[in-house]
C-alpha atoms as a printed R data frame, in Angstrom:
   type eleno elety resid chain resno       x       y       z
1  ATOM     1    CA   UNK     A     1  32.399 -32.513 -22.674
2  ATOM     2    CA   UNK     A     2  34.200 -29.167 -22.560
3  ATOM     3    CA   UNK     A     3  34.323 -26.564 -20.091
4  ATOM     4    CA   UNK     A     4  32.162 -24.112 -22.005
5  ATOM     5    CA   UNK     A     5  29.062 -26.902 -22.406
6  ATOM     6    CA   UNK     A     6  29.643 -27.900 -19.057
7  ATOM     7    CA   UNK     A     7  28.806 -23.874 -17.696
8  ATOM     8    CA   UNK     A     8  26.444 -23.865 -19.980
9  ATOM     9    CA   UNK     A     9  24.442 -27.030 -18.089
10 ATOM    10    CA   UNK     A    10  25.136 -25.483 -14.944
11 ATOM    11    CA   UNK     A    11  24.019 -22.007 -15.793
12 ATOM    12    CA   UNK     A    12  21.063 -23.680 -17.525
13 ATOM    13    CA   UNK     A    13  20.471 -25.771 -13.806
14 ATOM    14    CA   UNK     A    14  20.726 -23.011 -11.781
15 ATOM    15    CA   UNK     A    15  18.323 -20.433 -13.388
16 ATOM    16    CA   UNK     A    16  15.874 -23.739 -13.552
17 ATOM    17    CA   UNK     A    17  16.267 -24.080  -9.571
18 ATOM    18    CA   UNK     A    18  16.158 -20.139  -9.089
19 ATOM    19    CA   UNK     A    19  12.572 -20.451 -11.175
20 ATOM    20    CA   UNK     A    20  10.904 -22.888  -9.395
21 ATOM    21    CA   UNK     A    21  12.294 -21.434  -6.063
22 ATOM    22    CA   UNK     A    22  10.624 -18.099  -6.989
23 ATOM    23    CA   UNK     A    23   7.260 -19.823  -8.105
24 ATOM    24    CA   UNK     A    24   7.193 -21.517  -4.680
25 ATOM    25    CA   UNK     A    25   7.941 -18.632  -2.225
26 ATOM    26    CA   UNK     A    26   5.287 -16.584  -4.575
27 ATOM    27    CA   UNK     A    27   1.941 -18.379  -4.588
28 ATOM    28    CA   UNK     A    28   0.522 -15.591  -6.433
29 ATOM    29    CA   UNK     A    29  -2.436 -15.530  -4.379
30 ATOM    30    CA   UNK     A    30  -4.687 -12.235  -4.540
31 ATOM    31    CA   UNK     A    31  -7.544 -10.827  -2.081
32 ATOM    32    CA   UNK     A    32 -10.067  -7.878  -2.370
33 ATOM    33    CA   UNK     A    33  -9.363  -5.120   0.154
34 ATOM    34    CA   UNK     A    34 -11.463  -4.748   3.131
35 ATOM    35    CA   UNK     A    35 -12.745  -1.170   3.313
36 ATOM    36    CA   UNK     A    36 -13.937  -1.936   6.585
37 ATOM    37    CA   UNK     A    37 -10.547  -3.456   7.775
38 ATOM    38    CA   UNK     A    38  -8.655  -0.763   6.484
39 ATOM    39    CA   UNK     A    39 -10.661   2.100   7.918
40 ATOM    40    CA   UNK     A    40 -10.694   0.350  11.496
41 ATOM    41    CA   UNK     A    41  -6.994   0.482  11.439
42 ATOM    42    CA   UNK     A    42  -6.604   3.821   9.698
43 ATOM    43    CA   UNK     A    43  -4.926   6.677  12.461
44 ATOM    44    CA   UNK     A    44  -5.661  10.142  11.505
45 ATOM    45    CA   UNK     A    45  -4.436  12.234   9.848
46 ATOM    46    CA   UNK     A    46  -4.182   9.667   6.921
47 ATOM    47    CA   UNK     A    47  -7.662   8.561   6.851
48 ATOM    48    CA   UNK     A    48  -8.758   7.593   3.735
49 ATOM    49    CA   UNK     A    49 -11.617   9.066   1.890
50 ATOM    50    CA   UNK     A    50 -13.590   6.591   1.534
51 ATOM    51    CA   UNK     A    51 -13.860   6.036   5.130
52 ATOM    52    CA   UNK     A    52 -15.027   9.862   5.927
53 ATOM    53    CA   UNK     A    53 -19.050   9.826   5.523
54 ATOM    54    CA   UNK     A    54 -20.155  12.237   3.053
55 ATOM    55    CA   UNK     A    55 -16.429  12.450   1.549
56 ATOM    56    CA   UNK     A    56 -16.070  13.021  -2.373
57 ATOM    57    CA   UNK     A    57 -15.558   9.805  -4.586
58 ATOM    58    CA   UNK     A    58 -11.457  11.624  -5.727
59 ATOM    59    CA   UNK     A    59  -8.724  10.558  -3.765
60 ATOM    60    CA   UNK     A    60  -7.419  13.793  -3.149
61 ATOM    61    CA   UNK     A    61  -8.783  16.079  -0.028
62 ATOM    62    CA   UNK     A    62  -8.269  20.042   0.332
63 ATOM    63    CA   UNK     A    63  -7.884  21.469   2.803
64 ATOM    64    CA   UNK     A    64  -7.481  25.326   4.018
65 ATOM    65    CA   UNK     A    65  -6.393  26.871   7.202
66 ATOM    66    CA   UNK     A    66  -5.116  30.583   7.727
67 ATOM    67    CA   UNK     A    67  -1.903  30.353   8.677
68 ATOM    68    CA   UNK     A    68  -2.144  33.050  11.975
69 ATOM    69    CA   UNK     A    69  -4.420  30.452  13.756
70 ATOM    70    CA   UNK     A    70  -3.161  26.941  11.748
71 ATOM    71    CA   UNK     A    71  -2.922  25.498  15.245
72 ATOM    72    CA   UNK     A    72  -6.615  26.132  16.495
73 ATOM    73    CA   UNK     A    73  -8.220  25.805  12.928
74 ATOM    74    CA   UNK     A    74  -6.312  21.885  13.030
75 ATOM    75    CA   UNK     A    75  -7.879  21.286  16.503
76 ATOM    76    CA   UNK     A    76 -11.027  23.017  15.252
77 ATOM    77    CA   UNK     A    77 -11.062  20.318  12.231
78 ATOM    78    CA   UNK     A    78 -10.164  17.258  13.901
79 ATOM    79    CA   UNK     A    79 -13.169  17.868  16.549
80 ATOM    80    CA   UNK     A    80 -15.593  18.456  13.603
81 ATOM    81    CA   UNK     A    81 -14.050  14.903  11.918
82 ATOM    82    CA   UNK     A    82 -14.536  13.025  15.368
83 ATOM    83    CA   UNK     A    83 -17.972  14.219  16.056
C-alpha cells in the first residue's frame, strides 16, 4: 500500500473516532425550562417578564426615569417591584 492510501485510512480512522467521541460526550438530551426555577434564581435587575405579575406577554420592558432624580425614581421602582 502507498503512502497516500495509507493517510487516507488514517484520516478516514480518525474522523470515525472524533464522531463517535462527539456522539458520546453529547447525549443530546433536551428538558423544558422551569419558569418557576428560573424566576427563584432570577436577581434583579434582570428579572424576567414572565416572572413580574401583571407583566406584558413581549420580552422587552420600558422603562422611564427623569434623569435629575434617576437615583430616587430607581429606588422608588424597585420598592414598588418588591411590594
Amino acid at each position: 500500500m502507498n503512502t497516500i492510501g495509507k493517510l487516507m485510512i488514517a484520516t478516514a480512522f480518525s474522523a470515525s473516532v472524533a464522531g463517535a467521541l462527539t456522539g458520546a460526550a453529547l447525549s443530546g438530551e433536551t428538558h423544558e425550562i422551569n419558569t418557576a426555577e428560573t424566576c427563584a434564581s432570577a436577581l434583579w435587575p434582570m428579572i424576567p417578564a414572565e416572572c413580574l405579575d401583571g407583566a406584558p406577554t413581549r420580552d422587552v420592558r420600558h422603562a422611564t426615569a427623569s434623569l435629575a432624580n434617576l437615583e430616587q425614581n430607581l429606588q422608588e421602582r424597585f420598592a414598588v417591584a418588591f411590594e
